[in-house]
C-alpha positions as CSV (number, residue, x, y, z in Angstrom):
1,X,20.6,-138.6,-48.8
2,X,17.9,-140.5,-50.9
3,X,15.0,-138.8,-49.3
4,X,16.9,-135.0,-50.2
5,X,17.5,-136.4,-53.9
6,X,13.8,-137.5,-54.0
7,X,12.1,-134.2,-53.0
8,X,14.7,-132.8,-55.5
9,X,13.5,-134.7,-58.0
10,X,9.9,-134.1,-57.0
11,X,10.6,-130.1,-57.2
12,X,12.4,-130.5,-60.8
13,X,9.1,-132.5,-62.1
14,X,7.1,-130.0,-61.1
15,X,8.5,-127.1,-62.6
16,X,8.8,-128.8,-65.4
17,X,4.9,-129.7,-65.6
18,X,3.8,-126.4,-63.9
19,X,2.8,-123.1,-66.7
20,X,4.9,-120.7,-64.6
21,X,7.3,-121.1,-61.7
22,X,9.7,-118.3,-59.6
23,X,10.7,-117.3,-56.6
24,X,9.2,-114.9,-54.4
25,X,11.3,-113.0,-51.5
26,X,9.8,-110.5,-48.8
27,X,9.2,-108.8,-45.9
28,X,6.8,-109.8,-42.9
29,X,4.9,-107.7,-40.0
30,X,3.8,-110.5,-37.4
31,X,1.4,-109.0,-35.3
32,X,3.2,-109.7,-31.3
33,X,1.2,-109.2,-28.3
34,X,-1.0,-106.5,-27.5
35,X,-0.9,-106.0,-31.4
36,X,2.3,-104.8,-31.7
37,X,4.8,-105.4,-35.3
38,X,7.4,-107.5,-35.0
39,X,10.0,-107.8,-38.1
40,X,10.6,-111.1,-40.0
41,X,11.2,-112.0,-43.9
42,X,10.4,-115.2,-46.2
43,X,11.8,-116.4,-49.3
44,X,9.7,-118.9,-51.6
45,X,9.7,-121.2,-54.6
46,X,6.5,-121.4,-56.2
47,X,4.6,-122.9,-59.3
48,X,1.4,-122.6,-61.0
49,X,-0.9,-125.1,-63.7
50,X,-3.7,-123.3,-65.4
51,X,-7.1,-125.0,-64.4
52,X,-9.4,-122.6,-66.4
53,X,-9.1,-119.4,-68.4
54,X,-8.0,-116.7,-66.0
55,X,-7.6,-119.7,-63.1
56,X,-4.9,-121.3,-61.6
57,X,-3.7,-123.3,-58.9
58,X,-1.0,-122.1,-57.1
59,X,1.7,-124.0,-54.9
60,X,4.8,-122.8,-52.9
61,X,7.6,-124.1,-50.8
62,X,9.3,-121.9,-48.4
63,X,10.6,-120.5,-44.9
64,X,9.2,-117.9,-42.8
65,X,10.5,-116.1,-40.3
66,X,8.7,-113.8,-37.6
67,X,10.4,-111.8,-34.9
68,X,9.6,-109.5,-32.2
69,X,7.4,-111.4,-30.4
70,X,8.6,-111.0,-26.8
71,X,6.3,-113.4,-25.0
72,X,7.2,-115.5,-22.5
73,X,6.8,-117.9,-19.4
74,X,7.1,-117.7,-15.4
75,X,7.7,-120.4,-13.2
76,X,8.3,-120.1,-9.7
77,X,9.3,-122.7,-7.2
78,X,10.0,-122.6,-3.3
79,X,12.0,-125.1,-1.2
80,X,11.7,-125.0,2.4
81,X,14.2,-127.3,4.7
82,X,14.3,-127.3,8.2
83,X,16.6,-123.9,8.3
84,X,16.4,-122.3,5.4
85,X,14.2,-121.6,2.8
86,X,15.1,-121.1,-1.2
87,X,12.9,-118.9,-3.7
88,X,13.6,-119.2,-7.2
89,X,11.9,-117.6,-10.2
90,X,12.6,-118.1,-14.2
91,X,11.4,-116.5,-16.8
92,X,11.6,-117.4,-20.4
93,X,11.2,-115.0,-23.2
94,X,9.9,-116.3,-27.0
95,X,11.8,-114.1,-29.6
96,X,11.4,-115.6,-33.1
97,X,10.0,-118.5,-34.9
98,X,11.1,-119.9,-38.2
99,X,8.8,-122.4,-40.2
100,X,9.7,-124.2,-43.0
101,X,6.1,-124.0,-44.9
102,X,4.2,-125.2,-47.9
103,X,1.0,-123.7,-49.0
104,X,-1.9,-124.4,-51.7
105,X,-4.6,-122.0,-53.8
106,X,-6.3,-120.4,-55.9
107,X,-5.5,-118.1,-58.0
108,X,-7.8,-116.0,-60.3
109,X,-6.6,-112.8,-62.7
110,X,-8.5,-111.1,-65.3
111,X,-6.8,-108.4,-68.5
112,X,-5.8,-106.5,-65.8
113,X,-3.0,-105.8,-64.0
114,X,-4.4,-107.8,-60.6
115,X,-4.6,-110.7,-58.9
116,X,-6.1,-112.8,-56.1
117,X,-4.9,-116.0,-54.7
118,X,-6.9,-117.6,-51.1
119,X,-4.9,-120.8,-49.7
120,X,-4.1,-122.8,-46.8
121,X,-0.3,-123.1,-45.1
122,X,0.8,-125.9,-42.9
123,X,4.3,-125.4,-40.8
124,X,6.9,-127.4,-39.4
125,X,8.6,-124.8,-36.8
126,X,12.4,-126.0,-36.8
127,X,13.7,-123.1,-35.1
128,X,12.8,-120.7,-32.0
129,X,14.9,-118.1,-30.0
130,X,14.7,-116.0,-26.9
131,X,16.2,-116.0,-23.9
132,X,15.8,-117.3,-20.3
133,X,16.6,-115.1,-17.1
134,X,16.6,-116.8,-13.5
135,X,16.5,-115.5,-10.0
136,X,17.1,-117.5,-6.4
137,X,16.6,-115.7,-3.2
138,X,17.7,-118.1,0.7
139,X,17.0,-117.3,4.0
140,X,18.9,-119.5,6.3
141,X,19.0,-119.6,10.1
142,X,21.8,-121.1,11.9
143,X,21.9,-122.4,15.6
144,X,25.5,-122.4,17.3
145,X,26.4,-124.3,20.5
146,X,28.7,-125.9,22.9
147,X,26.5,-128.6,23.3
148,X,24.0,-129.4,20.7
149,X,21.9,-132.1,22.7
150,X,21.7,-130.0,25.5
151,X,21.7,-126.0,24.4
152,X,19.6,-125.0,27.8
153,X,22.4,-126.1,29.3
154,X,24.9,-124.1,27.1
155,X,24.9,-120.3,27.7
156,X,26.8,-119.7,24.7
157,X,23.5,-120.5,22.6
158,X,23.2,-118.5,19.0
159,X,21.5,-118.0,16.4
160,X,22.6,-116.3,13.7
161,X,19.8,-115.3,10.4
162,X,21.8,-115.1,6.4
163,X,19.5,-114.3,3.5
164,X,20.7,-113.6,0.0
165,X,19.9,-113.2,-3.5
166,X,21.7,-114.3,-7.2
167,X,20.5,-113.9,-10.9
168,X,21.5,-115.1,-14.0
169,X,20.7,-114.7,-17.9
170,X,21.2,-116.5,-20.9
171,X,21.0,-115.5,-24.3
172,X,19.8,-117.4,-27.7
173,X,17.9,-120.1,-25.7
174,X,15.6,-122.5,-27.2
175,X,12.6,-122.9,-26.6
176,X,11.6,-125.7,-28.8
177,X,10.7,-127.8,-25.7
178,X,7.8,-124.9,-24.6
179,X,6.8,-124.8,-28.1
180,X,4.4,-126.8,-30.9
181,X,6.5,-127.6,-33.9
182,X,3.7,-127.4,-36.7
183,X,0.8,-124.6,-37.7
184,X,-1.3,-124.4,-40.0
185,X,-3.8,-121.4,-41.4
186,X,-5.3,-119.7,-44.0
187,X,-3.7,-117.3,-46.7
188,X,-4.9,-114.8,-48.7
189,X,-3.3,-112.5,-51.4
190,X,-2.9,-109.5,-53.6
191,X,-1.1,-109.1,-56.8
192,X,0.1,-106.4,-58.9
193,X,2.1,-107.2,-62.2
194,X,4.9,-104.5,-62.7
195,X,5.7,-105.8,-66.1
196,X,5.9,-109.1,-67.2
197,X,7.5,-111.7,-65.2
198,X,7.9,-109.4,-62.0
199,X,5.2,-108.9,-59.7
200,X,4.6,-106.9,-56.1
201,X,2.1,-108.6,-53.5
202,X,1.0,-108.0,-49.7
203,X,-0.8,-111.3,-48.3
204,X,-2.1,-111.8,-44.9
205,X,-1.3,-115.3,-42.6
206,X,-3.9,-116.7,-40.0
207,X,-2.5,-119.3,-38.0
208,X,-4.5,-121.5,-36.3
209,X,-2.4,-123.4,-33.3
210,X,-1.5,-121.6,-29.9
211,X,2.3,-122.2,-30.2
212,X,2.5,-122.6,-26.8
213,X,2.2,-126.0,-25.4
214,X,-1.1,-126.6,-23.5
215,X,-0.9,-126.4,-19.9
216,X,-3.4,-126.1,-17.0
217,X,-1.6,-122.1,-16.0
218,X,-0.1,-121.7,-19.4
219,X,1.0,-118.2,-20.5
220,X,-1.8,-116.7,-23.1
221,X,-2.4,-117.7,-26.4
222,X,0.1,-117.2,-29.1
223,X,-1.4,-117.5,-32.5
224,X,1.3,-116.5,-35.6
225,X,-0.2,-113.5,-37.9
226,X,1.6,-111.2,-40.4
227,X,1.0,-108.9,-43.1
228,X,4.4,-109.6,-45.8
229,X,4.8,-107.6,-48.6
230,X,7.4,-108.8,-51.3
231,X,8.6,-109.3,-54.8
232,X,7.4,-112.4,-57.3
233,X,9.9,-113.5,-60.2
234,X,9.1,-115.7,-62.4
235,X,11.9,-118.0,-63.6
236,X,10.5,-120.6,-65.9
């Protein structure tokens, strides 16, 4: 509880020492594999202090979602025994990420209406869904006799063959335990002031981490990237 009352604290004192402060709510495109859109959305609290004329430096506090990603990891494994053998695949599909996120920049303006801001965001990823899907496939062989010490001497000898197949899936799996749990990348941004206190913006997010815990036959590299486009209201 003291730690949640400190960062409250913490956020209060800097609105209260920051020129400007809002929230800012939107819509992402992460880009998926093979380059496809996924859907996600965000939701922000952010301040700015004036450093210069036309300047700023610009801080937020948020959480980002990104969906659509459909990438995923096989495993296969085979067990052989003396009579049988078992062959059993899994496959488990990444869905969506949500990061909690805080980001830093720069921000410049000029008279007009426009406005840049190029920063860094670092991610804690607290959340992940998919789901996993499993097959199993035996082949058994089965010797039957009279006399198991002896079957030459058994005419009754036989051998009988089974083989069979199950599957199973699961839905809203996590995949925490597959996955990194931080990112970080670079941020850049586009403003257009609608009138005051309310402005539209489109940014673009680089990550820099494979989000995919490294293994010597991991799946490929999974990088988060989006293009959001939102709204900015300014508060204080």
């Amino acid at each position: 509880m003291k730690k949640y009352l400190t960062f409250i604290m913490l956020c209060i004192g800097l609105a209260a020492t920051a020129q400007t402060s809002g929230i800012r709510v939107g819509a992402a495109l992460p880009f998926t594999e093979s380059f496809r859109l996924g859907a996600g959305s965000s939701v922000e609290w952010w301040v700015n202090w004036p450093i210069g004329d036309y300047r700023q430096l610009h801080m937020a506090l948020g959480v980002q979602h990104y969906a659509g990603y459909q990438a995923g990891i096989i495993e296969h494994h085979n067990r052989f025994g003396p009579t049988e053998l078992i062959i059993s695949s899994s496959q488990l599909e990444l869905n969506a990420l949500t990061f909690a996120a805080l980001q830093a920049g720069y921000r410049w303006e000029n008279e007009s209406k426009w406005a840049w801001t190029l920063g860094v965001r670092v991610g804690y990823q607290f959340h992940s869904e998919g789901f996993t899907t499993s097959q199993q496939r035996w082949y058994s062989v089965r010797r039957n006799c009279r006399n198991p010490l002896f079957p030459e001497l058994d005419p009754g000898l036989e051998i009988k063959e089974f083989s069979g197949s199950s599957s199973s899936r699961g839905s809203n799996f996590t995949v925490n335990d597959h996955l990194r749990r931080y990112d970080a990348g670079f941020l850049v941004s586009i403003h257009y002031r609608i009138t005051e206190g309310l402005e539209a913006e489109a940014s673009y997010y680089q990550g820099s981490f494979n989000q995919w815990k490294s293994k010597p036959e991991g799946p490929p590299v999974l990088r988060v990237a989006a293009v959001s486009f939102g709204l900015s209201i300014r508060l204080f």
